[in-house]
N, CA, C and O atoms as a Tripos MOL2 file, in Angstrom:
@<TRIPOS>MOLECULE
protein
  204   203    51     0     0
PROTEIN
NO_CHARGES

@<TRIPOS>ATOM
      1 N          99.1080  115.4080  100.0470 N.3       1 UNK1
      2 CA         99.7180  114.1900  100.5580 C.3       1 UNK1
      3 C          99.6080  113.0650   99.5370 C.2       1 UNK1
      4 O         100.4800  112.1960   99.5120 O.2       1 UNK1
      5 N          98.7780  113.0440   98.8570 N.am      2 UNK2
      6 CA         98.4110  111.6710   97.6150 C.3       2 UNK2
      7 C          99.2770  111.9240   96.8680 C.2       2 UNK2
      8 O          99.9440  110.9840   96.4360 O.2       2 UNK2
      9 N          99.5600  113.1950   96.4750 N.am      3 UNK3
     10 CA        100.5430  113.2420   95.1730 C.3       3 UNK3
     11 C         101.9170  112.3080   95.7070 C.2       3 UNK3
     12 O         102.5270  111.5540   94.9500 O.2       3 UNK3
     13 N         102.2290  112.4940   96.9920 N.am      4 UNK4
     14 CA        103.6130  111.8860   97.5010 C.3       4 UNK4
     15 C         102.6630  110.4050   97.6720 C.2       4 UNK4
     16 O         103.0400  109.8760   96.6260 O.2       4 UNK4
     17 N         102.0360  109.7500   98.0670 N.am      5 UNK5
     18 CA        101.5740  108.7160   98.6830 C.3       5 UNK5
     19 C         101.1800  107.8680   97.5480 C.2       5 UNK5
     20 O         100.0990  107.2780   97.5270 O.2       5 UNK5
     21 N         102.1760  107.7930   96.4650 N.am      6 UNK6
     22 CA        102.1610  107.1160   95.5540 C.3       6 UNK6
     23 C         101.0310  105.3850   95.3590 C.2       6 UNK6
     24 O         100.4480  105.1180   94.3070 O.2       6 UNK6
     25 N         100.9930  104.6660   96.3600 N.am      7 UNK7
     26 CA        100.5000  103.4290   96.6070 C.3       7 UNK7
     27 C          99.3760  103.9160   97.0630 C.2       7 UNK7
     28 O          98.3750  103.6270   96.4080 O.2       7 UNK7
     29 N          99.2230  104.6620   98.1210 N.am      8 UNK8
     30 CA         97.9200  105.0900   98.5130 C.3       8 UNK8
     31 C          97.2520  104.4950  100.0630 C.2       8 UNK8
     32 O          96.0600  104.2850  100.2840 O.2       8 UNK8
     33 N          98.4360  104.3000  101.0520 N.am      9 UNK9
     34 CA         98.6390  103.2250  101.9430 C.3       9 UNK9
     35 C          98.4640  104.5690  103.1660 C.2       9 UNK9
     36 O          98.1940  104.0410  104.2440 O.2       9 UNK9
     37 N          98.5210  105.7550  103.2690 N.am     10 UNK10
     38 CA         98.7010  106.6800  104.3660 C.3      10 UNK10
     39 C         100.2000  106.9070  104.6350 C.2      10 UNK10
     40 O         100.5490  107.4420  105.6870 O.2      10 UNK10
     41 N         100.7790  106.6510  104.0340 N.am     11 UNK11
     42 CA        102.2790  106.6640  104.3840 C.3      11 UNK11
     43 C         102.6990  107.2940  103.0040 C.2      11 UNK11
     44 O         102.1360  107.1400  101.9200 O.2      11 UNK11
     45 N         104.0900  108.2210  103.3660 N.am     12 UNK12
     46 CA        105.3110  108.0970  102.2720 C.3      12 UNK12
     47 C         106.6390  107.7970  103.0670 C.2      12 UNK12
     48 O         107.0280  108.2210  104.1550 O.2      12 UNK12
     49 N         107.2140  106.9150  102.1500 N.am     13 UNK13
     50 CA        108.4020  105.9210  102.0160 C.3      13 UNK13
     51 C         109.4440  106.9750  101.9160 C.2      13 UNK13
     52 O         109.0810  108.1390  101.7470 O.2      13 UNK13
     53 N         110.9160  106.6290  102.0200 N.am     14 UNK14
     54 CA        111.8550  107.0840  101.2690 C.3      14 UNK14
     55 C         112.0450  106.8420   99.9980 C.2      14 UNK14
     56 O         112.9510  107.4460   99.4240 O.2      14 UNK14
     57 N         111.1920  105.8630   99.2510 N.am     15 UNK15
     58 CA        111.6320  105.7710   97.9450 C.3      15 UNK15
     59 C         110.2070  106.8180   97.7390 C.2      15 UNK15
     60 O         110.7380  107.8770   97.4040 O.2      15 UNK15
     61 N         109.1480  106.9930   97.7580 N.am     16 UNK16
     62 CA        108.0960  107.9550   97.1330 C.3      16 UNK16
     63 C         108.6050  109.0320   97.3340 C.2      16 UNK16
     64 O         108.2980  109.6860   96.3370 O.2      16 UNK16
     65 N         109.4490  109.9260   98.2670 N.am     17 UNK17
     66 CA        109.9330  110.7800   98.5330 C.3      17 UNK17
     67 C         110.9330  110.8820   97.4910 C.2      17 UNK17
     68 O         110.7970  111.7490   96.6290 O.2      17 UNK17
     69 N         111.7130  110.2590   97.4760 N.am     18 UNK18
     70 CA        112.7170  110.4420   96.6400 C.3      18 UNK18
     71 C         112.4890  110.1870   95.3600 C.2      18 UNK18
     72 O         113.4550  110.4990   94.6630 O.2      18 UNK18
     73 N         110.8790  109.3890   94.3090 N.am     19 UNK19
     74 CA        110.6060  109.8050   92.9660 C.3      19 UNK19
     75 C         109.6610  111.0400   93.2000 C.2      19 UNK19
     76 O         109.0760  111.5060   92.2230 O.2      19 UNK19
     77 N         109.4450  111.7060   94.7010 N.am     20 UNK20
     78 CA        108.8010  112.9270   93.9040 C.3      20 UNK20
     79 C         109.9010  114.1700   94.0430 C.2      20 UNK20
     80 O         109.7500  115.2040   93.3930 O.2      20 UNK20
     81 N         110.9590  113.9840   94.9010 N.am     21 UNK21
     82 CA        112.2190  114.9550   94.6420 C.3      21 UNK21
     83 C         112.5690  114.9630   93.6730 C.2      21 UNK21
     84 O         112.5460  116.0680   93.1290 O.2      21 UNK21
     85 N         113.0520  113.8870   92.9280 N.am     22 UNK22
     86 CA        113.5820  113.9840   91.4990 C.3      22 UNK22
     87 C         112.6070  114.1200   90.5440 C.2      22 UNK22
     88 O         112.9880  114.2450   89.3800 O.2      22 UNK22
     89 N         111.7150  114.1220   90.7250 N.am     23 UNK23
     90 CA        110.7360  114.8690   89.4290 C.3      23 UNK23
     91 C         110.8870  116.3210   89.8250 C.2      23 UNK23
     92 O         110.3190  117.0030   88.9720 O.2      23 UNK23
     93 N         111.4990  117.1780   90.9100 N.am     24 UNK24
     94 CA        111.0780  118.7000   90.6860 C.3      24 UNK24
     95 C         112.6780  119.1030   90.4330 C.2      24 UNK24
     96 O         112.9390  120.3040   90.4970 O.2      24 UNK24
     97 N         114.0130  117.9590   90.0840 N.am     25 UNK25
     98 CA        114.9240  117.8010   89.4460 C.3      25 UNK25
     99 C         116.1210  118.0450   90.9320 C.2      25 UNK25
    100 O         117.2520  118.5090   90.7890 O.2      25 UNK25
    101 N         115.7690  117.7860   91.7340 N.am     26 UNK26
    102 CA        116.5050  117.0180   93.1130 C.3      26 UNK26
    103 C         117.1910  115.9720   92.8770 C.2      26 UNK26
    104 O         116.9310  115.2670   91.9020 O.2      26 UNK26
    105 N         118.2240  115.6780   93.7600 N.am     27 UNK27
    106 CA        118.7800  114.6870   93.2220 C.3      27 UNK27
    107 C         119.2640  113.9510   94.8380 C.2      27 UNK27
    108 O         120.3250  113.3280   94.8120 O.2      27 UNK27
    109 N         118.7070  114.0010   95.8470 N.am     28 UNK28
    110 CA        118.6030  113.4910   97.0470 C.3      28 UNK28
    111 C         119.6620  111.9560   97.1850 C.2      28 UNK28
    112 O         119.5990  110.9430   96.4890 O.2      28 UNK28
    113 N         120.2980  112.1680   97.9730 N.am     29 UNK29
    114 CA        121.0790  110.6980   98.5450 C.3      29 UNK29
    115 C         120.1110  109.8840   99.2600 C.2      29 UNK29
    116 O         119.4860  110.7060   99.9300 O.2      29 UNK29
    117 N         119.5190  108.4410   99.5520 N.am     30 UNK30
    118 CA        119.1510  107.8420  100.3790 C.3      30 UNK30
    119 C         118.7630  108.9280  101.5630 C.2      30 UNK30
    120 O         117.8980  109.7880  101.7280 O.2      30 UNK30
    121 N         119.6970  108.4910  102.1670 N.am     31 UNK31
    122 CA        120.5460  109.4420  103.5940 C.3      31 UNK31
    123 C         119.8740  110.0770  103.8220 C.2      31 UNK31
    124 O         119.1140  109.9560  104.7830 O.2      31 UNK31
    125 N         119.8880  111.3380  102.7440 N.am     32 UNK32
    126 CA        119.1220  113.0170  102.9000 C.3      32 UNK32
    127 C         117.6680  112.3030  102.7400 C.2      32 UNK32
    128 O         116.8070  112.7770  103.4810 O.2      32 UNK32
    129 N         117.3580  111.5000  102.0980 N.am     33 UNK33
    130 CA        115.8360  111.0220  102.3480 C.3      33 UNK33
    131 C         115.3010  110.7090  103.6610 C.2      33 UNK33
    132 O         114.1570  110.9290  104.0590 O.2      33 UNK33
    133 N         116.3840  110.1010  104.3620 N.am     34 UNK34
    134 CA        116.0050  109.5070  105.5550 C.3      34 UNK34
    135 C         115.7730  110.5080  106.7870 C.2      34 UNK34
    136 O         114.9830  110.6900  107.7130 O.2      34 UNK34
    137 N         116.8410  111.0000  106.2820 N.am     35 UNK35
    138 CA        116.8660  112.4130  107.5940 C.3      35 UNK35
    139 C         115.7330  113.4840  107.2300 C.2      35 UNK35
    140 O         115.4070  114.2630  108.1260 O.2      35 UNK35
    141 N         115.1640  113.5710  106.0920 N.am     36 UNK36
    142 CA        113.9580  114.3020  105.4150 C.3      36 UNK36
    143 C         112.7440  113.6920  106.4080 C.2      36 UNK36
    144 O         111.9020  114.2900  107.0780 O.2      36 UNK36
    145 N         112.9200  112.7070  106.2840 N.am     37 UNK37
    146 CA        111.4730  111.8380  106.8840 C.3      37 UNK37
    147 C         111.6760  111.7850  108.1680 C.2      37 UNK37
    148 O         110.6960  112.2240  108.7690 O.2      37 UNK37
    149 N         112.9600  111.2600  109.2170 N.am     38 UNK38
    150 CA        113.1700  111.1920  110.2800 C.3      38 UNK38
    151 C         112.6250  113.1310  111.1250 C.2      38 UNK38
    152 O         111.8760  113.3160  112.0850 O.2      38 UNK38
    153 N         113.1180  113.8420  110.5590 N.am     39 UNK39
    154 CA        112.1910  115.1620  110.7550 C.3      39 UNK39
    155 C         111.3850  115.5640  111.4800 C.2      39 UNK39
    156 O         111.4390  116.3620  112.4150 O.2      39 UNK39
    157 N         110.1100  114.6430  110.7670 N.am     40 UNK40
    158 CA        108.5010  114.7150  110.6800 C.3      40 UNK40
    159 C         108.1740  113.0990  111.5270 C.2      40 UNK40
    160 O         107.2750  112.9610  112.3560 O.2      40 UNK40
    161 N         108.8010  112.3660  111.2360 N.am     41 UNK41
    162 CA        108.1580  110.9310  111.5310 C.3      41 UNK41
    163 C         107.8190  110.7160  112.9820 C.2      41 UNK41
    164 O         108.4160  110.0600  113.8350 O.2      41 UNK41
    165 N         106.6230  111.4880  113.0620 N.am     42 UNK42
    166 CA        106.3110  111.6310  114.6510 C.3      42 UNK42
    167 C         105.9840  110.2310  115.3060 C.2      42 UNK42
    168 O         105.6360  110.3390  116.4810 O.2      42 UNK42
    169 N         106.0170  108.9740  114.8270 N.am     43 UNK43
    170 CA        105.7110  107.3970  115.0540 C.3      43 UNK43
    171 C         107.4860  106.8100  115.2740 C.2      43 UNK43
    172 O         107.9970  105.9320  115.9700 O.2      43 UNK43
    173 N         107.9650  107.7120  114.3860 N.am     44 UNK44
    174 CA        109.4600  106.5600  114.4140 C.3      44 UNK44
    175 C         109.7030  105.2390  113.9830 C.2      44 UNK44
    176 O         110.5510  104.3910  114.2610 O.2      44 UNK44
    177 N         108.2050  105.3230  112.8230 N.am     45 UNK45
    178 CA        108.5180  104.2590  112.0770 C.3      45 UNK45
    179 C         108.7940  104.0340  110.9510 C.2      45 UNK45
    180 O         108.3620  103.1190  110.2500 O.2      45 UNK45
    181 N         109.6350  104.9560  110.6460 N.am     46 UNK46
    182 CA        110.5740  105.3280  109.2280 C.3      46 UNK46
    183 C         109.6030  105.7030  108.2690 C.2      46 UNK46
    184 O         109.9930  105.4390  107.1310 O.2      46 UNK46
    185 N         108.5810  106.1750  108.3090 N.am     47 UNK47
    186 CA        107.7780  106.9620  107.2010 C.3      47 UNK47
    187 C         106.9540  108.2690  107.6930 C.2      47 UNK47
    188 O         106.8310  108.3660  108.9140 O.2      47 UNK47
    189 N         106.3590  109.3120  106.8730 N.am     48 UNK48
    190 CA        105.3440  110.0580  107.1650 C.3      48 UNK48
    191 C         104.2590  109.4850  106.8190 C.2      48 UNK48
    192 O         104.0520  108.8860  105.7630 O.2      48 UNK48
    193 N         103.4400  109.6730  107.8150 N.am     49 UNK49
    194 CA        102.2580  108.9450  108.1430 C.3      49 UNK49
    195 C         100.5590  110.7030  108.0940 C.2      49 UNK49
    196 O         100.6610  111.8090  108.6270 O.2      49 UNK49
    197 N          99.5470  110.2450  107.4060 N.am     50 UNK50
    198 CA         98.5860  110.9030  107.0910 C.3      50 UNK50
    199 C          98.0340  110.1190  108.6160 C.2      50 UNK50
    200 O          97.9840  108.9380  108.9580 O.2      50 UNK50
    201 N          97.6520  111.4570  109.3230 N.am     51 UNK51
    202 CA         96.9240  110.9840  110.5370 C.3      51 UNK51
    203 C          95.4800  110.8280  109.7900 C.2      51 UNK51
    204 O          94.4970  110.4400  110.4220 O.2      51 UNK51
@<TRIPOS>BOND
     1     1     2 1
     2     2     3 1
     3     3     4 2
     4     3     5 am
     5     5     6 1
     6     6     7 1
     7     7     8 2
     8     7     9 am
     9     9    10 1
    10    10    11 1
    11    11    12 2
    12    11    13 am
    13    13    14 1
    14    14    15 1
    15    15    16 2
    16    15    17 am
    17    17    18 1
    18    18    19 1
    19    19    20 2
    20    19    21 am
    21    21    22 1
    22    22    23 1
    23    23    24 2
    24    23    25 am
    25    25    26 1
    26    26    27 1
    27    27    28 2
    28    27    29 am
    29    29    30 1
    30    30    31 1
    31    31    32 2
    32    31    33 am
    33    33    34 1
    34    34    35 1
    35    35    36 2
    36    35    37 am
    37    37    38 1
    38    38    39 1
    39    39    40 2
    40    39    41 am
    41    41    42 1
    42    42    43 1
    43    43    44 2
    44    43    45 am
    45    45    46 1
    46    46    47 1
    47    47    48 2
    48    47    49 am
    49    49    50 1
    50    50    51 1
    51    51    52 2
    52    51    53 am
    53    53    54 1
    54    54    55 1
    55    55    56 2
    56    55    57 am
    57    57    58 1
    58    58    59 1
    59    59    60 2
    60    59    61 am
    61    61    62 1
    62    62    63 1
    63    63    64 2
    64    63    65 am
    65    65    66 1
    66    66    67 1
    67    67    68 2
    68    67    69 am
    69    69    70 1
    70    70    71 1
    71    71    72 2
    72    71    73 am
    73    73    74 1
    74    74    75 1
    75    75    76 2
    76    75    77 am
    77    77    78 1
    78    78    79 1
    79    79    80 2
    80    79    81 am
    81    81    82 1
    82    82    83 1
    83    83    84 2
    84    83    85 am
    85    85    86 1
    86    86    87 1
    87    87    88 2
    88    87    89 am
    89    89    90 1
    90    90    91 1
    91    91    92 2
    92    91    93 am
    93    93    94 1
    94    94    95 1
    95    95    96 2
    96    95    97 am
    97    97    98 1
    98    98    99 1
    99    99   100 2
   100    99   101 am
   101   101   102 1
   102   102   103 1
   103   103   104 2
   104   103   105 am
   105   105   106 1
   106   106   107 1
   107   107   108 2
   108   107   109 am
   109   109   110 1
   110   110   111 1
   111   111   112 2
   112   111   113 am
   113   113   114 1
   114   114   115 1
   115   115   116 2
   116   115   117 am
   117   117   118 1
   118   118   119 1
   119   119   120 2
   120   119   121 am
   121   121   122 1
   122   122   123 1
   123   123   124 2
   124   123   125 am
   125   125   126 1
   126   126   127 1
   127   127   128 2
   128   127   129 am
   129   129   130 1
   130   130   131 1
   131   131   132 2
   132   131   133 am
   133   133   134 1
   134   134   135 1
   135   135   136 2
   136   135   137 am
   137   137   138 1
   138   138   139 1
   139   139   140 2
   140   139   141 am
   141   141   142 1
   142   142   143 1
   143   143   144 2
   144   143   145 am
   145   145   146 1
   146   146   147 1
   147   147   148 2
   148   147   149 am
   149   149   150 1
   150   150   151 1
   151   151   152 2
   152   151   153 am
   153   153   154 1
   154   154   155 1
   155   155   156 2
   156   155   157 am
   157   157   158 1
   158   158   159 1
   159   159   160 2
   160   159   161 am
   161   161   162 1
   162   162   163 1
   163   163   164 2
   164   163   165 am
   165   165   166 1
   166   166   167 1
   167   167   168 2
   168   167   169 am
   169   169   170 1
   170   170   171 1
   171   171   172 2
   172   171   173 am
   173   173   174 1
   174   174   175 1
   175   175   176 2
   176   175   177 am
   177   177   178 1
   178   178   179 1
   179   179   180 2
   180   179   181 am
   181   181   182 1
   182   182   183 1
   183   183   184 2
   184   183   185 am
   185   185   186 1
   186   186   187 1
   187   187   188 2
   188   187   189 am
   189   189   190 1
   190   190   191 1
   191   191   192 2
   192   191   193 am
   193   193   194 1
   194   194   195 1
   195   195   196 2
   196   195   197 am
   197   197   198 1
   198   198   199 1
   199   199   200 2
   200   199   201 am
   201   201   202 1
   202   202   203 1
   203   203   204 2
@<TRIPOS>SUBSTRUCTURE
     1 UNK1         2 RESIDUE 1 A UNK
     2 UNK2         6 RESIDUE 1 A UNK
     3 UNK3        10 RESIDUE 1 A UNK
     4 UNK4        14 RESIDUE 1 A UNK
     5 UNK5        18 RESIDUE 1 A UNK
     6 UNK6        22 RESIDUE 1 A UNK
     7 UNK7        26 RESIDUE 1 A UNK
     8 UNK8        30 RESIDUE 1 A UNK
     9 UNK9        34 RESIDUE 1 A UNK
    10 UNK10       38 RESIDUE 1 A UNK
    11 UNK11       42 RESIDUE 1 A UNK
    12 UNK12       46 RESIDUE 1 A UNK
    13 UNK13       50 RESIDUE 1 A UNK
    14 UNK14       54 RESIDUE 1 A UNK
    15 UNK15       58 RESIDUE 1 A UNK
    16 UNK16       62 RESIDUE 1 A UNK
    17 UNK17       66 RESIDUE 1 A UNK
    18 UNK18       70 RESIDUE 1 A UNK
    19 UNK19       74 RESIDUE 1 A UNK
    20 UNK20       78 RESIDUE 1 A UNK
    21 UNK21       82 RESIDUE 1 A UNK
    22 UNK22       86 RESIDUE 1 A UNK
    23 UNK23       90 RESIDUE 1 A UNK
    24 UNK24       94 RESIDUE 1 A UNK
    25 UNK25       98 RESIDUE 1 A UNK
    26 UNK26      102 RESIDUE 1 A UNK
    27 UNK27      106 RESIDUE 1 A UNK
    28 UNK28      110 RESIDUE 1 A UNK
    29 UNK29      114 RESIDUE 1 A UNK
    30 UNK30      118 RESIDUE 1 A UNK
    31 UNK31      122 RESIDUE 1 A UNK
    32 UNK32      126 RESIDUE 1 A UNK
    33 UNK33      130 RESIDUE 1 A UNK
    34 UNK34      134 RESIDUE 1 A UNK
    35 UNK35      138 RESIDUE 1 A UNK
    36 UNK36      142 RESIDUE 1 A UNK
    37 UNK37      146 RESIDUE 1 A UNK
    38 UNK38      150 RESIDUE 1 A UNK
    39 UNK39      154 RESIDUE 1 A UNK
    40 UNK40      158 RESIDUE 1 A UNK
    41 UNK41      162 RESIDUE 1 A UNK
    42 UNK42      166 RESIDUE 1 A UNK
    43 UNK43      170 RESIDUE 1 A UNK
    44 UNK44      174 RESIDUE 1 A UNK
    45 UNK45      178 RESIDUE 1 A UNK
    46 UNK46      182 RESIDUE 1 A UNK
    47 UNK47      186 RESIDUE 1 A UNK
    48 UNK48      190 RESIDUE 1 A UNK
    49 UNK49      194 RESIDUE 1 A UNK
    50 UNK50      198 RESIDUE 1 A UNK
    51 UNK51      202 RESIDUE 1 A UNK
């Protein structure tokens, strides 16, 4: 989870998501970020959250 949790806050963003997609050479729309996270985001508050 840290490797994505760039800041180090318990959360990943759509933007941490989307610089660690494009480092494994992804090339993700916003959008597909959002719906990536919407998924999982068992809070519904637009991020994945480290219980």
């Amino acid at each position: 989870f840290s490797l994505f949790d760039k800041n180090g806050d318990g959360q990943i963003t759509s933007k941490e998501l989307g610089t660690v997609m494009r480092s494994l050479g992804q090339n993700p729309s916003e959008s597909e970020l959002q719906d990536m996270i919407n998924e999982v985001d068992a809070d519904s508050n637009g991020t994945i959250d480290f219980p």
